[in-house]
Every structure is written in C-alpha cells, then in structure tokens.
N, C-alpha and C positions, 0 to 999 in steps of 0.2 A: 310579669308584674304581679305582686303580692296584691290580694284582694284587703279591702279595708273591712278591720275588725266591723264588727256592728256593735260591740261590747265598747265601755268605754266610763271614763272617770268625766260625771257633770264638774265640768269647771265654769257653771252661769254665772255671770258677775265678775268679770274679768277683764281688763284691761293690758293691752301690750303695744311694741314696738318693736318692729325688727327694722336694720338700717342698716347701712355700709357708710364705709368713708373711701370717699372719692379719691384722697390723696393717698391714705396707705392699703387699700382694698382689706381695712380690716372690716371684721362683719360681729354682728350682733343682736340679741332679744335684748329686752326688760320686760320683766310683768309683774303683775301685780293683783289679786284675788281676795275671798275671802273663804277661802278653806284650808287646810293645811296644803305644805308640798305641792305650791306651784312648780316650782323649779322641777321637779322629776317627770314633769309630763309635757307643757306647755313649750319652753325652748327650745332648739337644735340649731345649731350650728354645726359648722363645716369649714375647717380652714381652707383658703384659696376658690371655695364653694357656694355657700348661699347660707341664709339665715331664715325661719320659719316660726312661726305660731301657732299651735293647734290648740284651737278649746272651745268652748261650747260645752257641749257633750262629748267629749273630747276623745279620739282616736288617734295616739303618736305614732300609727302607720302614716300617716301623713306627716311627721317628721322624719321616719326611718327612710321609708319610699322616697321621700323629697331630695331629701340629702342624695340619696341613690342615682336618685336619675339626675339629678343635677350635675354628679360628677359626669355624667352620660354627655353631658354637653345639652339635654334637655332645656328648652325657656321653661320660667314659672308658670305660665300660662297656659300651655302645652299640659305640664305635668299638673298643675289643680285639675285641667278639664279632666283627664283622663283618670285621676283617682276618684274625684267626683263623681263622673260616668258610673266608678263601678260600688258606689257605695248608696246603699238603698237609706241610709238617713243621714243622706249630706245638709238637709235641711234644717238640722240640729247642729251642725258644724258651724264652726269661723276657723277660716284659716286665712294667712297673707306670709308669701314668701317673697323675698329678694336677692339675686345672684350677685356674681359675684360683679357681673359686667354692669347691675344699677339694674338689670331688667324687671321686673316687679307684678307680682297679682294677687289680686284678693277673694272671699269671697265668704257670705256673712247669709246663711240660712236663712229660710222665713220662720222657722219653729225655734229659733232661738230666744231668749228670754228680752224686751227692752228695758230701754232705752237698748239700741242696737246699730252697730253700722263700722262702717272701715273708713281712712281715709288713706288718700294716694298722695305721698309727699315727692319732694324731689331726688333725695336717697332715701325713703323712709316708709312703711306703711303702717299707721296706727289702726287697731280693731279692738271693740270692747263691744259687749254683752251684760245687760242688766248696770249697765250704768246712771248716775243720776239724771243725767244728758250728753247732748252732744258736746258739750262744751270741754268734756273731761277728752276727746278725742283732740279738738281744736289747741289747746294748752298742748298738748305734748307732742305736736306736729311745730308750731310756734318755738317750741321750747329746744327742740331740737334743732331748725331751721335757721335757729337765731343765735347759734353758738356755733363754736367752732375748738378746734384743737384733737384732741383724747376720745377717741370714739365712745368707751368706755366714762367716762367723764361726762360729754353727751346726752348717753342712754340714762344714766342715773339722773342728770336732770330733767329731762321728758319721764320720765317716770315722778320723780317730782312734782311734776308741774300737774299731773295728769291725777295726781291722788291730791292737790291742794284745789284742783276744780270739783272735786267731789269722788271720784273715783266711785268704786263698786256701790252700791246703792245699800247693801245689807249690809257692810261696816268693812271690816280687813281683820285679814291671818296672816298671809304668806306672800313673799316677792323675792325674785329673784332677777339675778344680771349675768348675762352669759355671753362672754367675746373672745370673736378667736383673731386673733393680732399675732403678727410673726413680730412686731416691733415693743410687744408689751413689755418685755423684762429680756427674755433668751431667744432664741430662735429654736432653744428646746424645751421651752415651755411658754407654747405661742397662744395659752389658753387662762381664760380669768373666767373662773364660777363661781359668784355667790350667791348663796342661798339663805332667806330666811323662812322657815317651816312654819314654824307660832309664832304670833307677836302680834302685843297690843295694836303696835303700830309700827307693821312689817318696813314699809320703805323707809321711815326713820331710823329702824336698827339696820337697814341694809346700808345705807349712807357711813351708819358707825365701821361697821366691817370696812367698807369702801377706803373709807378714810386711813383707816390701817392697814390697810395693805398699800394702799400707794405712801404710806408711813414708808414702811417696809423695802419697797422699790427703792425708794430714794436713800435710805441708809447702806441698804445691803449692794447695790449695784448704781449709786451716785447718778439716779438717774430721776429727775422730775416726771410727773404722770401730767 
C-alpha cells in the first residue's frame, strides 16, 4: 500500500457528499468550497466501486488508494483505518467513503478547522469543514434523503441545499459533481463531471451546466435525466 502524501492542498471550508443509489448502484461526490478547483482534488469515483471525499488538508492518496483497494474488495472502513494508521497528519484530514455494496465510513480530524463534522445517512455520507454550522450538514443529508430518482439529479440538490443553509463560512469559489452511472446516457460513457473552478456563486453556475447537459441528454438520445 502506497503511503499517504504528508504534502497536500488545504481545502478548509469545504462541504461534500458522496452517495449511491440503491436501485441503479450508481455512485457519486458533490462539493462545494471556497477556493478555486474543488473538482481536481476533492472527488473520486469508481464505476461498479465506491465514491470518496478527501479534504481538509487534503491528500487525494486517499482517493487514488481508496478507489484501489476498494476494487480489492476491501470495506471502507477497513481501508480509512489503514490509510489513516500510516499518515502522521490524519488529524488535519476529512474523509468519508461509500461502496458500492452502501457500506460506508468516515472520519473528520481534531486539527481541522470548525464548524467541523460528518454525518452517516442511509446511502449517503455528508462531511464539511469550516462551516457556518451543522446545520449546512443536516440540509443536504435531508435533501438527499427526501428525493428520489437521478442520482446525479439528487447530488445537485444536497449540494443545494447545503450552500442555501450557509455552506463554507469564508464565502464560495468552486463546486463540483462527479457520477459514475452505466445508465446515464451510454454504457460507454457511464461518467458525468462537472466542474466549476471560479464563480461568484459556484453551485448556481454548476446547476447551469447541470441543466444543459441533461438538455443535451434528452435531445441528443431521447432520453429524460
């Protein structure tokens, strides 16, 4: 097993979700920050695998690694403890992953910045860092919990929900939505990324994208999102 970087991009003030869907085992992040290029660090998915969060202080060896051993047949739980074990500033970390089978774990350093904490949904695990409160946690476990359909569809809304309770404390830059679905459009192209870098107000412009491309879906292959 690859040892965890000790180097790493602070992404404090951070809010996410990773989740599955029970019926079509699709998987996926949302998140949401206030620096640039969330999306390049934060997400990892895995089709027929697991979905992951890494930030804090962030080290996406804990997404590379995750993904890894996940195909291993590895529990999430199993694989945090063991990467945790070998990283001497896991205390600066948040991470929460979910397989593909719903099994789930978290886990949310004391050295990280608060408002701070994770929450364990039913297919879902929300975590944020430097938030206004907990309450931006609660919304987007709710918001997730309370919908049903489009996994992807879903995530954009708990991420909604989670930047209209207050989201990151220092303001917003960057959000991103990352899902791996064999049912999205092709079965060869079972993956939806989007990314917004800068912006006033990231999860508004990621909604816009959003919006066009399930446009998109439905013109070009007659198919509803």
């Amino acid at each position: 097993m690859a040892g965890v970087e000790l180097s790493g991009e602070s992404l404090a003030g951070t809010f996410s979700l990773v989740a599955r869907c029970h019926r079509t085992s699709a998987l996926g992040v949302c998140v949401s920050t206030a620096v640039p290029a969330v999306g390049s660090v934060v997400p990892h998915v895995g089709l027929r695998v697991g979905a992951i969060a890494t930030q804090g202080y962030t080290s996406v060896v804990y997404g590379i690694d995750g993904l890894r051993l996940l195909r291993k047949g590895f529990a999430p739980q199993f694989i945090l403890d063991a990467l945790l074990k070998e990283d001497s500033d896991r205390e600066l970390r948040q991470v929460a992953i979910i397989d593909r089978k719903g099994r789930k774990a978290a886990f949310t350093g004391e050295e990280t910045s608060g408002w701070r904490g994770h929450t364990i949904g039913e297919d879902c695990v929300a975590a944020g860092n430097m938030l206004t409160s907990g309450k931006v946690l609660e919304a987007m476990v709710e918001a997730f919990e309370g919908s049903e359909g489009w996994l992807a569809e879903r995530l954009m809304r708990s991420l909604e929900a989670g930047d209209e309770a207050g989201g990151d404390r220092r303001g917003k830059m960057s959000a991103a939505l990352l899902v791996a679905d064999e049912e999205l459009v092709l079965k060869t192209r079972p993956l939806l990324s989007l990314r917004v870098d800068v912006h006033a107000e990231p999860v508004r412009e990621l909604r816009r994208a959003f919006e066009a491309y399930k446009a998109w879906i439905e013109v070009t292959h007659g198919k509803h999102a």
